[in-house]
N, C-alpha and C positions, 0 to 999 in steps of 0.2 A: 579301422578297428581291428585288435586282434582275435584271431582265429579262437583265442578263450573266449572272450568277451562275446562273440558273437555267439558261439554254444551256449554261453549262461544264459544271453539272454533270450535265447529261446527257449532254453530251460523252464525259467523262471515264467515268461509268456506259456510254457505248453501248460505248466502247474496249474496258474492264474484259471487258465481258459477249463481246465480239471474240476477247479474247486468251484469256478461258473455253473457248468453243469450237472454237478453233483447237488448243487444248492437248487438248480429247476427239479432233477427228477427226482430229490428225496420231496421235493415240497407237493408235485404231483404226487408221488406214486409210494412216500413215504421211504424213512429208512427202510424196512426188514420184504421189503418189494421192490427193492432197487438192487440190482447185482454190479458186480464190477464189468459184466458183461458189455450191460445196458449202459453204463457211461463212458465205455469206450464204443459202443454201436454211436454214440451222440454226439463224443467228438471226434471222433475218424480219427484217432490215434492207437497206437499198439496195446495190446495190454502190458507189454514187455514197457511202453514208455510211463503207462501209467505205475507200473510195480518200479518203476524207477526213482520215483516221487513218493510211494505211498507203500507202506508194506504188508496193507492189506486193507478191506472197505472200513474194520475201525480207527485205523489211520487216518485215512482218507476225511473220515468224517469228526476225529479229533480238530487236524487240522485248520478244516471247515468253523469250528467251532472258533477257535483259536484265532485265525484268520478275522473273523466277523466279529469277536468282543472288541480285538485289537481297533478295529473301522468304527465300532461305537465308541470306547475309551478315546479317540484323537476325539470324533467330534466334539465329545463333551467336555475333553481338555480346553480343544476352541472356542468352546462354548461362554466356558467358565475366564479363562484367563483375563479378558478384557474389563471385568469386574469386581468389586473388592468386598460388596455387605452378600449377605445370604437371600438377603430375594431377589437381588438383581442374580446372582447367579441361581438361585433356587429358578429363575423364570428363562433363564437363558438355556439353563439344562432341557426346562421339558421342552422348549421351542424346540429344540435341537433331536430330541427324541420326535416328538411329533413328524417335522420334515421325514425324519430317517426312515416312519413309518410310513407318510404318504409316497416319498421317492424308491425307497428298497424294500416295498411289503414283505416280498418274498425274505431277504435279510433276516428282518424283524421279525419273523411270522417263525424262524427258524430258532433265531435267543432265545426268541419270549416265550413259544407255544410249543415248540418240540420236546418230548418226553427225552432229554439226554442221557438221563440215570440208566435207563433202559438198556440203552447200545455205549454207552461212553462210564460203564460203573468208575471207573478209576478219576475221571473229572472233579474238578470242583465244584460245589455246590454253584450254582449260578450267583447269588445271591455273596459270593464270596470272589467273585470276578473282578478285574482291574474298573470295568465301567460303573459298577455298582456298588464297589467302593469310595469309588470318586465322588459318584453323590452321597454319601454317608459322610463322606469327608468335607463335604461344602454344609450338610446341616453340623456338623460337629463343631467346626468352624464359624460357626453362628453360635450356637454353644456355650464358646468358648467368650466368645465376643458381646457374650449378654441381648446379640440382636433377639433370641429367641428365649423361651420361657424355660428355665429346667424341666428335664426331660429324660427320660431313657435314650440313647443316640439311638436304638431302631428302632424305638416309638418314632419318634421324631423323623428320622428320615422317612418309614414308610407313611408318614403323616403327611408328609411334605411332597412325595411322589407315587405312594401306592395307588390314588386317583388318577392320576397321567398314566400310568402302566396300565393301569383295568383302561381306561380308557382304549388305549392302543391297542388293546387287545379285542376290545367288543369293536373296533376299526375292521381289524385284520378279520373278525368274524361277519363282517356285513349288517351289524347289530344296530349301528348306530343310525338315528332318522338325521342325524342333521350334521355336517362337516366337522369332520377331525377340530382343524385349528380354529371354529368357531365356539367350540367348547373351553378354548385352551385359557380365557382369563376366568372366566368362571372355575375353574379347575382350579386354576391359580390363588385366588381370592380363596376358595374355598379351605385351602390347604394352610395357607398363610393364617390366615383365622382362627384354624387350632394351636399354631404355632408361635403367635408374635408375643413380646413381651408385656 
């Protein structure tokens, strides 16, 4: 391997292992108690390596942001792709969100619950995100297709998913008496119900 090839890719691994840890201690200790100090105390790298990657802690945590819609946008690409009517992907999206919350809480607990406007003003609405379009794109697409009732397309999407997200959410809060994906066809039915033609 060449001599570049081998800096990038430690580059790229020192980044990775960066935006790792900045995702533990904003989730402990929140953004505006977390210094650039403390994430290099965490991963015993320079600060000089981390200002190398990041040009300052609201970089750092754009990035972060950026980074994480991009890891929900693919799953729900693969979520979606193997499907063709609106409830089979309308059902394959929220499985797909569900997992992502019981496997990467912390992830999820950072899209869905973290106040971004706060420390990220220049950001996109969340709601205007490549993932969250994607499912507005799969109820519009139904839509389109007569599977579903005319509708407002963000009535409709968040008819179709704003139960699965509060869900996920009362997850990530400890709220919930009884398992995430044992909720998930009830959810489902529930949502589909206001929705079907």
């Amino acid at each position: 391997m060449a001599k570049a090839e081998q800096k990038s890719g430690r580059g790229e691994d020192l980044k990775a292992e960066v935006l790792k840890t900045t995702l533990t201690l904003f989730s402990q200790q929140g953004y505006f108690n977390t210094s650039l100090q403390d994430i290099r105390k965490a991963t015993g790298v320079s600060i000089g390596a981390i200002y190398h990657h990041f040009e300052n802690k609201e970089a750092l945590a754009k990035s972060l942001y950026e980074t994480l819609l991009d890891e929900m946008n693919q799953a729900i690409s693969e979520a979606i792709a193997p499907h063709e009517n609106c409830r089979a992907q309308s059902r394959a999206v929220v499985e797909a969100l569900f997992h992502l919350t019981l496997d990467e809480p912390q992830k999820m607990q950072f899209i869905l619950m973290a106040q971004h406007r706060e420390y990220l003003p220049d950001a996109s609405p969340i709601c205007s995100s490549r993932p969250f379009q994607a499912m507005k794109g799969v109820v519009e697409q139904g839509l389109r297709k007569k599977e579903i009732r005319p509708l407002d397309s963000w009535v409709a999407a968040s008819a179709m998913f704003g139960g699965a997200l509060r869900l996920m959410n009362l997850h990530l809060d400890g709220a919930l008496d009884r398992p995430l994906m044992d909720l998930m066809e009830e959810t489902l039915d529930c949502a589909w119900r206001g929705l079907e033609a």
